[in-house]
N, C-alpha and C positions, 0 to 999 in steps of 0.2 A: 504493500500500500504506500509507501515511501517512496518504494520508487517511482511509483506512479505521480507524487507529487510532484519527484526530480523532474520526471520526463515531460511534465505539462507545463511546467515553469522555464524550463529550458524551451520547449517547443514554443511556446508565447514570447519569449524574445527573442528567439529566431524567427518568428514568423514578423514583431518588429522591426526586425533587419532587414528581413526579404523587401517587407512595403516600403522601408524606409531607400532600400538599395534601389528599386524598380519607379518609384513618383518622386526621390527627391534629387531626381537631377537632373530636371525640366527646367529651360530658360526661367519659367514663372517661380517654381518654387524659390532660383536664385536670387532674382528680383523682386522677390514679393512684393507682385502687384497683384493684391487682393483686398476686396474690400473688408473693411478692418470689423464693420456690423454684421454682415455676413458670416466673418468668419468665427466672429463671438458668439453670435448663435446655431453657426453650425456646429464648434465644439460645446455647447451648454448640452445642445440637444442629441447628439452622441454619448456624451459621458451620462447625460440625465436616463436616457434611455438605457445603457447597461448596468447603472446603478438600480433601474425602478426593477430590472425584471428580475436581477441577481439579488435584489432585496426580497422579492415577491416569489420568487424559488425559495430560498435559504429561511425564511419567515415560515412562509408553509411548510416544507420538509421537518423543518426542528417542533413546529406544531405536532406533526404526525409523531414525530418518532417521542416525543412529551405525554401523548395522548396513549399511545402504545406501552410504553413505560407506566404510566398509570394502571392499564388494563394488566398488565402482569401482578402488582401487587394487588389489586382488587380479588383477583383470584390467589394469590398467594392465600390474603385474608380469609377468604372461603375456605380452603384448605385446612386454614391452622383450626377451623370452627368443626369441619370435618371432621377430621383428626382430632379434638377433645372428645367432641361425643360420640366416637365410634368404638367399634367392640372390635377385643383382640384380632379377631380373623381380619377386620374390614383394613386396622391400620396399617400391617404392613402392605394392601394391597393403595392405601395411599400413597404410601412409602414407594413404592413401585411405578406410579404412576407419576409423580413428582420427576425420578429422576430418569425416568422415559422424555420428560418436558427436558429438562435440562439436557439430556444428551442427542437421541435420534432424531427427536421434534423440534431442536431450536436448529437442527441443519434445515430441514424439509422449510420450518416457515423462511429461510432467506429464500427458498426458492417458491412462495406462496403460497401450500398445501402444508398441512396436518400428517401427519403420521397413522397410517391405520394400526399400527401397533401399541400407539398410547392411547386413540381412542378405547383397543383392547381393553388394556388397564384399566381404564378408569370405568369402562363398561360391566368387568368383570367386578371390582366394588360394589357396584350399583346391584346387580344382578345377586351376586350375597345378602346383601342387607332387605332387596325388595324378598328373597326365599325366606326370610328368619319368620316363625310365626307369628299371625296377623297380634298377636296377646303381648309380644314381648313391648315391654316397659320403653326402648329407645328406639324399635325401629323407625315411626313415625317421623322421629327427630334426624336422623339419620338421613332418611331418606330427602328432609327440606335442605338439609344439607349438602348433601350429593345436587340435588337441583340447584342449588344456588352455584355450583362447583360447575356446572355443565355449562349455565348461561353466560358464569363470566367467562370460560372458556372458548363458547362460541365468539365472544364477542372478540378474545386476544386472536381469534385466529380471522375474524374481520378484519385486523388491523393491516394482515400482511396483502390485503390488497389494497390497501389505501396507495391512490397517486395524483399529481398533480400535472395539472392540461399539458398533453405531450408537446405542442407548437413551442412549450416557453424557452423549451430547452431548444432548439435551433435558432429562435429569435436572442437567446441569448451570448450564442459565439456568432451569430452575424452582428449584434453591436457590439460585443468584444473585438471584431473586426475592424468595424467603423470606426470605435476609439483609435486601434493602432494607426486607421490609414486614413483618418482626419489631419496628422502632424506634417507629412509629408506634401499634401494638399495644403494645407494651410502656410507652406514655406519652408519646414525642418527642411536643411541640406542635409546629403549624404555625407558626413564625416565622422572620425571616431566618437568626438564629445557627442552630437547628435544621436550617433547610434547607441555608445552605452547607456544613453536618459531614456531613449524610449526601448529601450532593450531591459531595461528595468520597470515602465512600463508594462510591457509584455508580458515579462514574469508572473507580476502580480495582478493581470488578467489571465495568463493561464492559472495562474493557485487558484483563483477565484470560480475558474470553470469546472476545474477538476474537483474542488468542493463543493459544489452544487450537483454534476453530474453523481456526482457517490455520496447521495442525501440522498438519494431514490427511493429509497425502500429503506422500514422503521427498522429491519433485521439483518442490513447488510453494512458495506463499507464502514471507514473509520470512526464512524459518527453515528451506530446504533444501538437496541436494545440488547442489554447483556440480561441472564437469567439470575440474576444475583435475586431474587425476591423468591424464585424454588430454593435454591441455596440456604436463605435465611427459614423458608418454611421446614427443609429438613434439619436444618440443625434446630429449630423449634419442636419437632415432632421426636428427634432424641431428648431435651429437656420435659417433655412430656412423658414419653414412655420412663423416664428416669426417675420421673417424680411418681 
């Protein structure tokens, strides 16, 4: 993942250079003769434009992946309620199910599906607790339990389809674009001080792309949901069984 930052940040100031090598060494650029209001709001309206959409990506994506992180401890919580009032058989099939989430199902949701082996799990629980007889003292409890365990469940595994309007992401490296090759337009000569400024530029329009493109999904790239709330429910469910 690092190096994926390398390679996007080097790529964005190389692709600086390129525009800056190919538009800034036009009679005009050397003589800038351009108009000076024009060129003021050609660059506001460039730089305004990759700012609104790279804010309007990154704003939504960190939403989702906030709202996702929410949904895992909501069911953690279900879990740890599970797990008090459940009967010896039922808990280690918690236990079971929990660390099925943490391990096969948090691969399965980066790539937007569920596990049908923890469905398993947690199915087999259910399926215990509904066979206990209709007279025992907890099943009732149990069982609202297990329900409440199901829905927040549905709902973490909604999360992994949550996304945001596909157009934004190509609108956002064509004005990533525009920013680079507004400079050379607007008069930057080809020279070295010229090229390492907006070669430094570039950089920090590729960092900025390549961080938005891997904010995709609440489950994936450098910036998503880790299972640390299963985690803290099994080390709760040993202080339980403990006590």
């Amino acid at each position: 993942m690092i190096l994926g930052f390398i390679l996007f940040v080097l790529l964005g100031a190389l692709t600086a250079v390129v525009v800056l090598a190919a538009f800034g060494r036009t009679a005009r650029s050397r003589e800038g003769t351009f108009s000076g209001g024009a060129l003021s709001f050609l660059g506001s309206a460039s730089l305004s434009a990759f700012i609104l959409v790279a804010a309007f990506l990154i704003a939504g994506s960190w939403s989702n992946i906030n709202t996702a992180r929410g949904h895992t401890f909501d069911e953690s919580r279900a879990l740890n309620a599970a797990y008090t009032d459940a009967d010896p058989i039922t808990r280690p099939l918690l236990a079971s199910y929990v660390s099925s989430v943490i391990g096969s199902e948090w691969v399965t949701m980066a790539h937007g599906s569920a596990n049908p082996a923890t469905w398993n799990d947690l199915d087999a629980a259910r399926a215990h607790v509904a066979a206990l007889p209709a007279n025992n003292p907890g099943r009732a409890q149990e069982l609202t339990d297990l329900a409440t365990v199901y829905t927040a469940r549905q709902i973490r595994l909604a999360d992994t389809q949550a996304t945001l309007p596909a157009p934004l992401y190509p609108a956002l490296i064509g004005a990533g674009l525009l920013v680079l090759l507004y400079a050379p337009i607007a008069g930057l000569t080809f020279h070295l001080r010229e090229s390492i400024a907006l070669g430094l530029v570039g950089a920090v329009v590729g960092f900025g792309i390549y961080l938005v493109l891997h904010m995709t999904h609440p489950y994936t790239g450098p910036v998503h949901v880790t299972p640390v709330a299963y985690t803290q429910s099994l080390a709760r469910f040993a202080q339980l069984s403990a006590g």
